[in-house]
Z-matrix of the N, CA and C atoms (Angstrom, degrees):
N
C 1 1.452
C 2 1.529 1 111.25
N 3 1.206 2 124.93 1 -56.96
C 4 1.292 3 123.52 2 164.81
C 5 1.328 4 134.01 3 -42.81
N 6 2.012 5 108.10 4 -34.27
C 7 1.182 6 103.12 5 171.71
C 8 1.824 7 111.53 6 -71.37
N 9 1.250 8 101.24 7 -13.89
C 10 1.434 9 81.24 8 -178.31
C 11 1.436 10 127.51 9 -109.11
N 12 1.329 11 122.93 10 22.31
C 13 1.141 12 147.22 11 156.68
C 14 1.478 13 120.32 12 -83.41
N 15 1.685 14 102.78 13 -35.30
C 16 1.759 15 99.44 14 158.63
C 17 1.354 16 116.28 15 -66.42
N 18 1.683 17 117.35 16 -52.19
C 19 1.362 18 105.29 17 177.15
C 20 1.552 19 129.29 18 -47.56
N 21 1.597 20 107.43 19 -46.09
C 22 1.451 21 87.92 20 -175.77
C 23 1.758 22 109.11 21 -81.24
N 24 1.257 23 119.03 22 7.29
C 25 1.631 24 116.51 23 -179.65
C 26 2.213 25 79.52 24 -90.85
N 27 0.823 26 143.95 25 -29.63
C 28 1.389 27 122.13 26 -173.79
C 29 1.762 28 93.58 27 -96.70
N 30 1.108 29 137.56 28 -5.75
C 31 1.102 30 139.00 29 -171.41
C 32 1.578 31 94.55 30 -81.79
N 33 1.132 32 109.02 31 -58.80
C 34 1.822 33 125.99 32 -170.81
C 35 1.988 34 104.44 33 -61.57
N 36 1.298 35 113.12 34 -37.02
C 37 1.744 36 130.45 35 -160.78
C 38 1.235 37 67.25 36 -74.86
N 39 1.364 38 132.07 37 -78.35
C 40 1.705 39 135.33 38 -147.29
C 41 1.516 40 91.86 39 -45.80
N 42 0.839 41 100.21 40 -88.06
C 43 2.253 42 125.88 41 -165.06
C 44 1.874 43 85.03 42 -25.88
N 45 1.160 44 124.75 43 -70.91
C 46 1.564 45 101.66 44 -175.73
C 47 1.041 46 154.20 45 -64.71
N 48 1.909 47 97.97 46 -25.14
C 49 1.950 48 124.22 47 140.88
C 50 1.460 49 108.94 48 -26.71
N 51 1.398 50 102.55 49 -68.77
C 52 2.099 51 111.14 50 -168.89
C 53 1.204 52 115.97 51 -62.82
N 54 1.890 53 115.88 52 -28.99
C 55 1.294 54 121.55 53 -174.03
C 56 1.877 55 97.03 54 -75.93
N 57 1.410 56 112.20 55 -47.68
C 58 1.654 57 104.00 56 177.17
C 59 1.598 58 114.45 57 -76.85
N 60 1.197 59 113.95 58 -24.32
C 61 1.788 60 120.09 59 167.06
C 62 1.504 61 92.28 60 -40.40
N 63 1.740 62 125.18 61 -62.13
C 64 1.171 63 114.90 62 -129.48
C 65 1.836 64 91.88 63 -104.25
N 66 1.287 65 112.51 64 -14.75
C 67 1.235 66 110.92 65 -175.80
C 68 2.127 67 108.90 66 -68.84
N 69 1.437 68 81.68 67 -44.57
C 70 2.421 69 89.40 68 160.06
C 71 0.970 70 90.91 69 -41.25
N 72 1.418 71 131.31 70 -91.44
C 73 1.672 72 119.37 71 -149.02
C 74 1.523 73 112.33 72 -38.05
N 75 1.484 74 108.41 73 -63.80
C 76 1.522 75 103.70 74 -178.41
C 77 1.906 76 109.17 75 -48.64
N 78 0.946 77 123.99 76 -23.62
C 79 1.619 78 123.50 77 -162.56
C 80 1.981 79 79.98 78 -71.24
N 81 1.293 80 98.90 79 -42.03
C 82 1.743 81 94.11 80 -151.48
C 83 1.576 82 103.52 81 -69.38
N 84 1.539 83 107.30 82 -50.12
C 85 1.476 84 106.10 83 -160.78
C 86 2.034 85 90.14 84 -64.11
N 87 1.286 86 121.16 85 -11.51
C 88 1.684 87 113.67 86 178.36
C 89 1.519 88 102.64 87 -80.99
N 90 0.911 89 129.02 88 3.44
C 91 1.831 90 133.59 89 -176.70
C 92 1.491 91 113.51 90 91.30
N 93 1.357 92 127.02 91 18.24
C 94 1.651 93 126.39 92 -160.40
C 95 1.675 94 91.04 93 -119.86
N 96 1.021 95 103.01 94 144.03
C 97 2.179 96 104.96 95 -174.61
C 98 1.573 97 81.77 96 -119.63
N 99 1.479 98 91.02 97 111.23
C 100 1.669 99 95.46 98 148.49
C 101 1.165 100 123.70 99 -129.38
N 102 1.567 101 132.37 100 164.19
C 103 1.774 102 108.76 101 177.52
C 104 1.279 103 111.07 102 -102.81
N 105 1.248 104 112.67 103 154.65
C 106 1.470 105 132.85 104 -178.72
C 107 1.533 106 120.54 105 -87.78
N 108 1.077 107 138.09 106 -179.48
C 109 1.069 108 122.31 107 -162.23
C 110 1.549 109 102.64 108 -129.23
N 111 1.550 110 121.36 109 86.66
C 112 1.309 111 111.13 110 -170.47
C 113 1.510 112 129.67 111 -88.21
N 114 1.481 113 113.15 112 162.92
C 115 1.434 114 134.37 113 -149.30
C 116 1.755 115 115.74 114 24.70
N 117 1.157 116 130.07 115 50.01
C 118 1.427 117 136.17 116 -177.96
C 119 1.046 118 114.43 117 -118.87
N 120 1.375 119 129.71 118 -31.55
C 121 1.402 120 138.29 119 161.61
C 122 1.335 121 114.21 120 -37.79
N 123 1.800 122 85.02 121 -83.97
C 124 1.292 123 121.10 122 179.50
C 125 1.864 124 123.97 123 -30.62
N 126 1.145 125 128.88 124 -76.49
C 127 1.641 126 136.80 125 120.21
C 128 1.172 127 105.47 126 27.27
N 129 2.293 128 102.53 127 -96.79
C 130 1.645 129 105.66 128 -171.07
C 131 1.329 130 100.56 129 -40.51
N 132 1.218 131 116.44 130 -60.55
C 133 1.649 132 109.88 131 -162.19
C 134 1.364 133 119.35 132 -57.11
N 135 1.042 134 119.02 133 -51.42
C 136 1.894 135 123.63 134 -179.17
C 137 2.078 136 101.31 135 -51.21
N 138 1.245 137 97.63 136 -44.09
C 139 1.536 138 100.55 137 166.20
C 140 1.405 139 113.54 138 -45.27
N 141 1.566 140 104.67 139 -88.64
C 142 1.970 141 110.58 140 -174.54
C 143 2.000 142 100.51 141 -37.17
N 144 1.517 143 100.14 142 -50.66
C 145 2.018 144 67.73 143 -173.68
C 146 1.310 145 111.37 144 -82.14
N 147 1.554 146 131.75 145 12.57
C 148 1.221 147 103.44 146 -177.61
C 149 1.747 148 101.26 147 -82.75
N 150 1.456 149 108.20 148 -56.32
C 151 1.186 150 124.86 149 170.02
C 152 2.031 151 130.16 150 -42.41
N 153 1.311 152 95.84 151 -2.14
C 154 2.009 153 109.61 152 -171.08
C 155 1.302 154 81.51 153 -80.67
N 156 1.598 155 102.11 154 157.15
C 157 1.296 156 117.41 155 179.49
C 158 1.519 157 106.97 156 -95.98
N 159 1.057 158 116.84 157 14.17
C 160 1.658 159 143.17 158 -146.36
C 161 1.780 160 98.81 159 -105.60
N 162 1.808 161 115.79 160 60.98
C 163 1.271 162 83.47 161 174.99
C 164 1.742 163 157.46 162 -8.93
N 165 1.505 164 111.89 163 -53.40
C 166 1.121 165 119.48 164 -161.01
C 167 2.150 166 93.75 165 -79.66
N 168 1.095 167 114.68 166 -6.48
C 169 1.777 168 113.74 167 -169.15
C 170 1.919 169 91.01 168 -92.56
N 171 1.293 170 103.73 169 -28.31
C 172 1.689 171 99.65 170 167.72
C 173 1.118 172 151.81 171 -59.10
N 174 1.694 173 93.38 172 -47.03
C 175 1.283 174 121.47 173 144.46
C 176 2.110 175 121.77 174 -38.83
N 177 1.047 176 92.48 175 -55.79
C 178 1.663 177 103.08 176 -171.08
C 179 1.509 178 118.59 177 -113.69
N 180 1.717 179 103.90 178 34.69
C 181 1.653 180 126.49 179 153.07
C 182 1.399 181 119.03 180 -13.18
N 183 1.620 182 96.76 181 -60.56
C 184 1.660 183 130.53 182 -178.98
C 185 1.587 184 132.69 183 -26.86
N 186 1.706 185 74.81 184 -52.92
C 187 2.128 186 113.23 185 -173.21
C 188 1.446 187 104.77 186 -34.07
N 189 1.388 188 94.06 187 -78.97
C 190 2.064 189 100.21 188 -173.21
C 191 1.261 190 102.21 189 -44.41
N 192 1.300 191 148.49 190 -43.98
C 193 1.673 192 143.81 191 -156.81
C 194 2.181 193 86.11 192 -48.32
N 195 1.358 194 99.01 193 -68.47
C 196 1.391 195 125.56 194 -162.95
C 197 1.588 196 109.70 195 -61.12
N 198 1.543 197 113.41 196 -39.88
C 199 1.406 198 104.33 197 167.91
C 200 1.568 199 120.11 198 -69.15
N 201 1.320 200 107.36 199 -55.64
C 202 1.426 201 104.39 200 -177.62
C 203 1.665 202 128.77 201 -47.85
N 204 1.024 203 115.10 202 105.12
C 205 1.615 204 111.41 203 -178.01
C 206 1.757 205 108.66 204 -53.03
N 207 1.325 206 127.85 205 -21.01
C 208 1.176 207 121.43 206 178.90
C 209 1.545 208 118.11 207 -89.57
N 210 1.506 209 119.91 208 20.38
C 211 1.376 210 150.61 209 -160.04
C 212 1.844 211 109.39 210 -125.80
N 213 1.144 212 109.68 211 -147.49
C 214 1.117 213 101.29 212 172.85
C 215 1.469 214 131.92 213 -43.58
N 216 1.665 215 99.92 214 -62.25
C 217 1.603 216 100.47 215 -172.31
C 218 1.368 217 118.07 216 -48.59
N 219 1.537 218 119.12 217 -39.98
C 220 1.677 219 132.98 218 -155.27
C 221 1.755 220 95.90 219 -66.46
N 222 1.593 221 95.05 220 -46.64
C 223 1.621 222 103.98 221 -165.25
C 224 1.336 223 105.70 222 -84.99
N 225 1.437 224 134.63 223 1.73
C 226 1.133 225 137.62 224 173.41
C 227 1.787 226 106.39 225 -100.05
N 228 1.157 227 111.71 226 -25.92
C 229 1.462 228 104.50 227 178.20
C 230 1.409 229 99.41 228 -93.81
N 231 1.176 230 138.36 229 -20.30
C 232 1.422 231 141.18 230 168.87
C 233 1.118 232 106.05 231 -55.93
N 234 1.684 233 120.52 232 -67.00
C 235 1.836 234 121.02 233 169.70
C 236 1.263 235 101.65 234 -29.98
N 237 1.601 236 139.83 235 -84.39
C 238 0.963 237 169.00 236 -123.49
C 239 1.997 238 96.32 237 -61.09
N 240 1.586 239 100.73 238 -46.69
C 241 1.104 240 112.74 239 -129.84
C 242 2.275 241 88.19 240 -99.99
N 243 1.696 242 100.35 241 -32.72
C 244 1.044 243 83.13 242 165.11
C 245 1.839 244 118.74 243 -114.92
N 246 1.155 245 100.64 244 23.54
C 247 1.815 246 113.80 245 156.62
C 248 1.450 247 110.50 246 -62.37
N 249 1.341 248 108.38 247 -69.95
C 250 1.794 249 144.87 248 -153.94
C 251 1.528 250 111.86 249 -84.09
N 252 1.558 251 85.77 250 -75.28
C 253 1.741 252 75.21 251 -169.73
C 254 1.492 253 130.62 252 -102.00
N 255 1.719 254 99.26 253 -6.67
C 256 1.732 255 105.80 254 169.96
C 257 1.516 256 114.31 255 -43.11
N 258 1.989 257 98.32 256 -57.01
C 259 1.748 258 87.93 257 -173.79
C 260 1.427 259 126.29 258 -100.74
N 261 1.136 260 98.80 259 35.37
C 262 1.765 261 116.56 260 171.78
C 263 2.061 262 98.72 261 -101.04
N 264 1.420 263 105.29 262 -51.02
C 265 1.726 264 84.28 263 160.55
C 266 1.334 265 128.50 264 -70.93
N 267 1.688 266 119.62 265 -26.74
C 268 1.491 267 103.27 266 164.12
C 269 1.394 268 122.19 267 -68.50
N 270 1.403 269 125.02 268 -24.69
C 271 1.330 270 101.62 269 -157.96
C 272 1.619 271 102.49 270 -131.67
């Protein structure tokens, strides 16, 4: 019982991380820089489903990494961003 009262309390922490992860992006592409909160989402969440007693949330541990923009995608366009295109504007 307890374990599954943590999951959905890290299930719920996650879901509002990704909802403000994803609400930054929108702030940015509107012209406003805010920071996001990276790989914390992502984490809580891969946690609550690993830990649910909920077969099918075990299976798909994975999910949050990929939803959360402060997870993979954020830190993958971040790589991306100072690989690629940082020193194409410096140089």
């Amino acid at each position: 019982m307890l374990l599954q009262i943590t999951s959905v309390l890290l299930l719920l922490l996650s879901g509002f991380l990704i909802i403000t992860n994803w609400y930054c992006v929108f702030l940015e592409f509107r012209g406003r820089h805010v920071s996001w909160t990276p790989i914390l989402g992502g984490v809580l969440g891969s946690i609550g489903c690993a830990i649910s007693s909920m077969g099918m949330l075990n299976r798909f541990w994975w999910i949050p990494l990929f939803v959360d923009w402060g997870s993979i995608p954020g830190l993958s366009m971040t790589l991306i961003y100072y690989l690629f295109l940082l020193p194409r504007k410096r140089g």
